[in-house]
C-alpha positions as CSV (number, residue, x, y, z in Angstrom):
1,X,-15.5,36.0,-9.5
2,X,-15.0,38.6,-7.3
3,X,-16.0,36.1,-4.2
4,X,-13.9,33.4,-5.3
5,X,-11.1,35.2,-5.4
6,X,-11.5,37.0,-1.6
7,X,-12.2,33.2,-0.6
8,X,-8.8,32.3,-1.9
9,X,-7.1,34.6,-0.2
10,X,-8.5,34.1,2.9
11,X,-8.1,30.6,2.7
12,X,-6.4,28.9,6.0
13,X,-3.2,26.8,6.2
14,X,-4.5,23.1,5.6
15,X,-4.8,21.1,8.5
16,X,-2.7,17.9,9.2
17,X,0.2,19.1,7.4
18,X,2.8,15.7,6.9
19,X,5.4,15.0,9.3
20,X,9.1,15.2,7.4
21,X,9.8,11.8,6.6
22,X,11.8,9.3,4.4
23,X,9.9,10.9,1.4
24,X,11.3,14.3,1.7
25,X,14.9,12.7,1.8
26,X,14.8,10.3,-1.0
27,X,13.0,13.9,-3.0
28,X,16.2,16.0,-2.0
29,X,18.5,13.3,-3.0
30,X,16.7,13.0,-6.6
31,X,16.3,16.3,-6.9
32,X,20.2,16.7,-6.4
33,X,21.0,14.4,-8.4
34,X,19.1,16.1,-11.5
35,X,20.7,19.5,-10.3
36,X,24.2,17.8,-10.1
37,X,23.8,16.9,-14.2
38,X,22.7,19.9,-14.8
39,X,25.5,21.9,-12.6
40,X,28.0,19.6,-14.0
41,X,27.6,20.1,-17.9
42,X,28.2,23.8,-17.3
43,X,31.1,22.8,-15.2
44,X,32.2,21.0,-18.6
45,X,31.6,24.0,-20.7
46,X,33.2,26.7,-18.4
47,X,36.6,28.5,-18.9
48,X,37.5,29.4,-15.2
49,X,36.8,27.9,-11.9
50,X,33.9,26.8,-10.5
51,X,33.4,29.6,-8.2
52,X,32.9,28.5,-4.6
53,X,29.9,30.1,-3.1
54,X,27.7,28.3,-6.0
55,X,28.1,24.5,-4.4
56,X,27.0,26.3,-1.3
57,X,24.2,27.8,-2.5
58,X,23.3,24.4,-4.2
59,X,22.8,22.6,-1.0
60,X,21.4,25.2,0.8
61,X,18.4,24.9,-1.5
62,X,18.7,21.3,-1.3
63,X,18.4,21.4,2.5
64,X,15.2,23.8,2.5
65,X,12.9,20.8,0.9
66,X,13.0,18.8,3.8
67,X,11.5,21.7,5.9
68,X,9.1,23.4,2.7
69,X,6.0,22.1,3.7
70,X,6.4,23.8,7.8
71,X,7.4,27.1,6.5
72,X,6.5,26.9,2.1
73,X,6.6,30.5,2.0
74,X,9.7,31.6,3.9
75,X,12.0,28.4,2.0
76,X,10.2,29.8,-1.5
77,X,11.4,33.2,-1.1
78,X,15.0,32.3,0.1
79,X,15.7,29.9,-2.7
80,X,14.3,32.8,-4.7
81,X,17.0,34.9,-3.4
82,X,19.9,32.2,-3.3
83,X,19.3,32.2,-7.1
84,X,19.2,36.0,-7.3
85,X,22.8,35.6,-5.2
86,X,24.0,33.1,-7.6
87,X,22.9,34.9,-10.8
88,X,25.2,37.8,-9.3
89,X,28.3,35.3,-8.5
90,X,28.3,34.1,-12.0
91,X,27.6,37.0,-14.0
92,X,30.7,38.6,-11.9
93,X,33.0,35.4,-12.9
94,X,31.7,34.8,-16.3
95,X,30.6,31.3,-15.4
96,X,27.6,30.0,-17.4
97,X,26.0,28.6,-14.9
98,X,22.9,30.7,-13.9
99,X,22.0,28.3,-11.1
100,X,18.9,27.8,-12.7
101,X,17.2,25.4,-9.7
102,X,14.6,24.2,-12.3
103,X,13.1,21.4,-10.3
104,X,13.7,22.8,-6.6
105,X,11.8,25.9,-7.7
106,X,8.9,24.0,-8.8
107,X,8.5,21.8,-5.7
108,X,8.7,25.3,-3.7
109,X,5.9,26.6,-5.5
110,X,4.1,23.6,-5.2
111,X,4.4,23.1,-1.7
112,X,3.1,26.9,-1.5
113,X,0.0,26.5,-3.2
114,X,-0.7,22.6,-1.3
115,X,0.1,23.9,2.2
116,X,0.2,27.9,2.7
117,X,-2.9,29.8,3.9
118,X,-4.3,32.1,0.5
119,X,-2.5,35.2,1.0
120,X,1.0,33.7,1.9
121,X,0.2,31.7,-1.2
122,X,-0.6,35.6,-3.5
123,X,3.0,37.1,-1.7
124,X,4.8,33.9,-2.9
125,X,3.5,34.0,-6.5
126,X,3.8,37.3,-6.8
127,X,7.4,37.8,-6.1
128,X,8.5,34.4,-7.9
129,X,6.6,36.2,-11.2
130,X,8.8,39.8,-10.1
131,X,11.9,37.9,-9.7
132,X,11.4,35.6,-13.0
133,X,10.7,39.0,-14.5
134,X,13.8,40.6,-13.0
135,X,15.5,37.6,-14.9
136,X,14.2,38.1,-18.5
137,X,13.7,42.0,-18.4
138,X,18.0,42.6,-19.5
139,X,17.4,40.7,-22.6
140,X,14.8,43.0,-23.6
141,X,16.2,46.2,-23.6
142,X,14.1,46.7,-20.3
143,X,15.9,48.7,-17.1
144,X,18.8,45.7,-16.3
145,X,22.5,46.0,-16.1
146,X,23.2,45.6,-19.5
147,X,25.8,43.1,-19.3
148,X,23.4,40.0,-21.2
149,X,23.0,39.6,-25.6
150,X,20.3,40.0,-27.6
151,X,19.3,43.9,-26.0
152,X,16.7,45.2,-27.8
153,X,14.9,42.2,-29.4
154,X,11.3,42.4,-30.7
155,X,8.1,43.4,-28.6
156,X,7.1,39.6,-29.7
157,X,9.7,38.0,-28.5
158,X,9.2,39.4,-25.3
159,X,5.5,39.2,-24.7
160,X,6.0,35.4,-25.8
161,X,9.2,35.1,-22.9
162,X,6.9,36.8,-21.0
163,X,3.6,34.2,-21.5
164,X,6.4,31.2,-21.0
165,X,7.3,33.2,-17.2
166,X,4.0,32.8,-16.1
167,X,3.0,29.1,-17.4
168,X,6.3,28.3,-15.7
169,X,5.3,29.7,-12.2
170,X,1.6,29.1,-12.3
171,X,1.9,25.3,-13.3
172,X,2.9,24.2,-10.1
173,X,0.7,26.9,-8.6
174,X,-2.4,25.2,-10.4
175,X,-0.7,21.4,-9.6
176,X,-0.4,22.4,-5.7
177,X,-3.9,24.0,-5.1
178,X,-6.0,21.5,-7.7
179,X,-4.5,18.4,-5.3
180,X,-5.2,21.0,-2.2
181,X,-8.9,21.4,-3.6
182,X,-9.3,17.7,-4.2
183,X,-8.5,16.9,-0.7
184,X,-10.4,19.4,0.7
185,X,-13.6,18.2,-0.9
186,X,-12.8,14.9,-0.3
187,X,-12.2,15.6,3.7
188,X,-15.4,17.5,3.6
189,X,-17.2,14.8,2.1
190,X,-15.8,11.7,4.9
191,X,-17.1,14.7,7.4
192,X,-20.6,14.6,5.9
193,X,-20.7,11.2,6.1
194,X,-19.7,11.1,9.7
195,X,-22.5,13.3,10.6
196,X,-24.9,11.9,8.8
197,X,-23.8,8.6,10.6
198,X,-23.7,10.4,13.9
199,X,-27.7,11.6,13.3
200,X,-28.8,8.0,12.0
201,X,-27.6,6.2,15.4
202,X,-29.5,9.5,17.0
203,X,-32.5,9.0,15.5
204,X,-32.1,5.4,16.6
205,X,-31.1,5.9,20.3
206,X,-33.7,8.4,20.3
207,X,-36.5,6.0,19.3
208,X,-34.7,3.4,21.9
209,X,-34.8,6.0,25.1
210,X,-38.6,6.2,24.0
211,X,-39.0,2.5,24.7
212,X,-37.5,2.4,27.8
213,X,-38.8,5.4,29.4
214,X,-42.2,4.2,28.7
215,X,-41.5,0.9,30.3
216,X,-40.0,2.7,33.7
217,X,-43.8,4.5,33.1
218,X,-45.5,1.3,32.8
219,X,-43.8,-0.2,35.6
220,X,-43.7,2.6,37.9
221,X,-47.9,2.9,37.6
222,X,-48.3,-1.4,37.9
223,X,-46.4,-1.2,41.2
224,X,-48.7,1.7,42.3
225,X,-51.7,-0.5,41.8
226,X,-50.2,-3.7,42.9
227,X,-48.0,-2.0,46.0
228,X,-51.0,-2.2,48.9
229,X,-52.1,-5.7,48.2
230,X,-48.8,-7.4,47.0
231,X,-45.8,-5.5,48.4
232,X,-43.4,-8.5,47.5
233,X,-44.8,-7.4,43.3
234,X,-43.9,-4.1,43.9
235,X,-39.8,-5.0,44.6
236,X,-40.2,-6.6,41.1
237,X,-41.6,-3.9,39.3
238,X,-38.8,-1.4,41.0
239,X,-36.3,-3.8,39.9
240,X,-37.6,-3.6,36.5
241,X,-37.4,0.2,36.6
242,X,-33.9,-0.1,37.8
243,X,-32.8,-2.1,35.0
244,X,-34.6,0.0,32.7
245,X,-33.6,2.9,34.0
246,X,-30.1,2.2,33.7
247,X,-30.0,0.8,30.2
248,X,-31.5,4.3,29.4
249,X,-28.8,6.7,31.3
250,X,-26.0,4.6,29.1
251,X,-28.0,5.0,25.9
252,X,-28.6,8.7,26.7
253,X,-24.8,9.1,27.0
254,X,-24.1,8.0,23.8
255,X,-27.1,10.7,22.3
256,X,-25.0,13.4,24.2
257,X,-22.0,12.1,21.9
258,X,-24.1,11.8,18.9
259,X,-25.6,15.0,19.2
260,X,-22.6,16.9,19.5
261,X,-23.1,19.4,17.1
262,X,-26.8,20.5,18.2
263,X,-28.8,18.9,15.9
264,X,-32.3,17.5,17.5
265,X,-32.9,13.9,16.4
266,X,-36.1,12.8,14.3
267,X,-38.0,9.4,15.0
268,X,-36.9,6.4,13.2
269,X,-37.5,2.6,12.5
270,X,-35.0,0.5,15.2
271,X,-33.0,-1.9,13.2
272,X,-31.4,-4.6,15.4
273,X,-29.8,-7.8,14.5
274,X,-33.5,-9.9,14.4
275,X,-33.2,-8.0,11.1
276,X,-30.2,-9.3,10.0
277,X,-31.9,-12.4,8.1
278,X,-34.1,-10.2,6.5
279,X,-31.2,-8.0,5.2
280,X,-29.1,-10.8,3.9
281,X,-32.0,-12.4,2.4
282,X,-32.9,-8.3,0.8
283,X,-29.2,-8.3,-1.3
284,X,-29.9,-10.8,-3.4
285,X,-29.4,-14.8,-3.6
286,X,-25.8,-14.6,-4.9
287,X,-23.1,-15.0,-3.6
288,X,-24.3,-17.7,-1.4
289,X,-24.6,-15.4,2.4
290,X,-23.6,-17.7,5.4
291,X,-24.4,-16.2,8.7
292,X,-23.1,-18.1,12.1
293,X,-23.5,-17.0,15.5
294,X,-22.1,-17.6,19.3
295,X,-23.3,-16.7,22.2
296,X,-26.7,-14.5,22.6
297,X,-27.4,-12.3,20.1
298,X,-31.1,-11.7,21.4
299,X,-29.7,-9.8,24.5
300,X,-27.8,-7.6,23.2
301,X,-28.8,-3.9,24.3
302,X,-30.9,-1.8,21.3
303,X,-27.3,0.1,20.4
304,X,-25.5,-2.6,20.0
305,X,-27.9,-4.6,17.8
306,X,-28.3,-1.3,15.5
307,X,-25.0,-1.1,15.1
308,X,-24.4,-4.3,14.0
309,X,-27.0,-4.2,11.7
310,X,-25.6,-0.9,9.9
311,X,-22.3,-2.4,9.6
312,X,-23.2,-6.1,8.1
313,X,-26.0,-4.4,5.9
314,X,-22.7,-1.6,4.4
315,X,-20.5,-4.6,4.6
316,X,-22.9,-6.9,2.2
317,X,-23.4,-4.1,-0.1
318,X,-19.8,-3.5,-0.5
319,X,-19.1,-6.9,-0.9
320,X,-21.5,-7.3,-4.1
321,X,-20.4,-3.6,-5.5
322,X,-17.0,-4.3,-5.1
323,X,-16.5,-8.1,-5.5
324,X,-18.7,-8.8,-8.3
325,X,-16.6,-12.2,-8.9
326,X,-17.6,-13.3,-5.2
327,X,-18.5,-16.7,-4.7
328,X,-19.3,-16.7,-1.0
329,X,-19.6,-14.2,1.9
330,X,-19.4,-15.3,5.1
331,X,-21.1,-13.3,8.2
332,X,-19.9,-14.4,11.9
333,X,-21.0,-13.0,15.0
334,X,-19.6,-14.2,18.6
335,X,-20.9,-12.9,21.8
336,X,-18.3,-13.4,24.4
337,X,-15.8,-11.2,27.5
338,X,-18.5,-8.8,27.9
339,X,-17.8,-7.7,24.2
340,X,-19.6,-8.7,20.3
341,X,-17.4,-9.6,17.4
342,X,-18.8,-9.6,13.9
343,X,-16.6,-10.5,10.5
344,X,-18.2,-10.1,7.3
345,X,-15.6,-11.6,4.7
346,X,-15.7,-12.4,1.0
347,X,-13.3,-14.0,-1.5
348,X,-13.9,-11.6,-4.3
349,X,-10.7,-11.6,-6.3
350,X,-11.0,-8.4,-7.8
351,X,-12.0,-6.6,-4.3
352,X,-9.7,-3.8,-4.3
353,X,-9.3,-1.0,-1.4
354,X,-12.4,1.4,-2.2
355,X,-10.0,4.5,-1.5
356,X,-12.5,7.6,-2.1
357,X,-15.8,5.1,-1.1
358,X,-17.2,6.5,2.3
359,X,-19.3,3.7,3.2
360,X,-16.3,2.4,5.4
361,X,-16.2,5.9,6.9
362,X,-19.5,5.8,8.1
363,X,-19.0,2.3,9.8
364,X,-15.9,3.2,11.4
365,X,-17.8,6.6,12.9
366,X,-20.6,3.9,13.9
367,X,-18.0,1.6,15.7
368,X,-16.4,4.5,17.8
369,X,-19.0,5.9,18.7
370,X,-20.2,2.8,20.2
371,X,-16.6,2.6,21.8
372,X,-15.6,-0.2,19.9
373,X,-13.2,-0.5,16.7
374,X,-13.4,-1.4,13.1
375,X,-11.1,-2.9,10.6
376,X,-12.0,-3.2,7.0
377,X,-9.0,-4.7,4.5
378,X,-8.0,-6.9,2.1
379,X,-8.1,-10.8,2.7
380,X,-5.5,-13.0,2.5
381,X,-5.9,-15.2,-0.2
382,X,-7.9,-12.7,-2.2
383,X,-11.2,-10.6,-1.1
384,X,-12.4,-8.4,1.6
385,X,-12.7,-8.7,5.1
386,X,-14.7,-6.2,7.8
387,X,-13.9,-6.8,11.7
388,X,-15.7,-5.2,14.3
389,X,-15.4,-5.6,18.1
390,X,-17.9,-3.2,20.2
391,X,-18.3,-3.3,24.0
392,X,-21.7,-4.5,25.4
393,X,-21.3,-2.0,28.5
394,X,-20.4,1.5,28.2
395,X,-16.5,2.3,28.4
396,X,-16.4,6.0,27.9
């Protein structure tokens, strides 16, 4: 418990915090609008004039949401002290309106909890629960100025205003932080995925450089044997070691980016697209699977072709997870402008957007890392539809 807790508090500030936007002016003008009502049936009830420091107060507050989530601590506590202010203006003109910001307050706190590091997020509590207390503590009899009724009511009463305090701060405390937790496991769990991604395509390259560096070996001893008798042999086997050679240096690049966190690489099977028939025909024999092609698939380099293969084989069993009323699925792959194109596409009509799946994830880390770009969205018409286009030479 004790752990948890010291974790809390040294939690850091979220990254990717939200840019103000639209949002946060359509939630101030709501937000006024509910404390407008409320301001204005007191207005009705009131004997004297409104006094005039209140409206400014009002929209000070107001103003603050639009900026809560770049400082949530700093516009918590001043809207804590606008309402201390207020409470002071109104008790000294006997207006009963206690500027009682209700819905701004809870926002504040939420935005505390969802985007403050862990001890910004103890200060902000625990001076919202003193100033709350600070509110209650004259009806009680406790040390207060004496001007409020009811002085002197039961121990009860107060232990029960007292519970009501802190179920009226926490809530939005528990809100803010259970949405902040939710996200957080959820980011952690796409970054997972990314490096596992990242270490499959290793293993794969890894088993690839293999090849080729034994064929330069190959090569390199034939033209040895051959180089005496048939010198015009030996220019082919160094042009063979060239090419090979050089498909390995841009393979070897991308390990470098694979392998960016340090992890060493284990030996794995090569998938390519010669594979690809043996997938579709693996999922099952409905929907009907139509695969088309254009161009040369056969040459693509050993990258490529795994790549592809990862991404039709997550696209397929999407498709049938997630479009279980699919008739059809079509698979197209064109070879053409120095670049592949493949689109996997299905007419499910109950294929909706898989928002927490990570299977999409992983082929979108797969794409980039290749240098190329995936899309993966609903269809027009009804169904799914995944696009990607990946560079046969390496861009980056």
């Amino acid at each position: 418990m004790k752990s948890l807790l010291l974790d809390f508090i040294y939690e850091e500030t979220p990254q990717n915090v939200p840019k103000i936007g639209w949002r946060d002016a359509a939630l101030v003008v709501v937000i006024g609008l509910l404390e407008l009502l409320l301001f204005g049936v007191f207005v009705n009830e009131a004997q004297g004039p409104v006094p005039p420091e209140l409206p400014i107060l009002i929209f000070a507050t107001l103003a603050m949401i639009v900026v809560r989530r770049d400082y949530p601590l700093l516009t918590l506590v001043l809207s804590l002290a606008f309402s201390i202010g207020a409470a002071w203006i109104t008790i000294r003109a006997q207006f009963p309106y206690g500027f009682q910001t209700v819905y701004a307050g809870q926002i504040f706190l939420y935005t505390l909890a969802r985007w403050a590091s862990g001890r910004k997020v103890v200060i902000g509590v625990a001076v919202a629960l003193l100033v709350e207390l600070g509110r209650i503590a004259p009806m009680y009899g406790l040390p207060g100025n004496g001007q409020f009724d009811g002085v002197g009511r039961s121990a009860v009463e107060f232990i029960y205003s007292l519970i009501s305090l802190v179920i009226f701060v926490m809530f939005p405390v528990v809100i803010g932080y259970g949405v902040r937790y939710f996200r957080k496991s959820h980011d952690d769990a796409l970054d997972q995925v990314r490096q596992e991604e990242r270490m499959d395509m290793a293993r794969e390259l890894h088993d690839t450089v293999a090849h080729h560096v034994t064929a330069i070996a190959v090569q390199a001893n034939a033209g040895k044997l051959v180089a005496a008798a048939h010198p015009e042999k030996a220019a082919e086997h160094l042009d063979s070691i060239g090419t090979e050679a050089t498909t390995t240096l841009v393979d070897m690049r991308r390990i470098v980016g694979a392998l960016r966190e340090g992890e060493e690489p284990q030996v794995s099977m090569r998938r390519g697209v010669a594979d690809l028939l043996e997938v579709v025909t693996a999922e099952g024999s409905t929907p009907t699977v139509a695969v088309s092609t254009e161009g040369d698939l056969l040459g693509l380099p050993d990258s490529i072709s795994n790549g592809l293969y990862r991404i039709v084989q997550e696209s397929l069993t999407n498709a049938r997870r997630h479009a279980e009323d699919a008739s059809w699925i079509n698979v197209q792959f064109r070879v053409a402008g120095g670049l592949v194109y493949v689109k996997i596409e299905n007419d499910g009509r109950s294929a909706v957007r898989p928002e927490v799946g990570f299977g999409i994830a992983g082929m979108a880390e797969r794409a980039e890392m290749l240098g190329g770009t995936l899309i993966a969205e609903p269809r027009s018409g009804g169904g799914w539809v995944v696009e990607a286009e990946l560079p046969l030479e390496e861009s980056r």
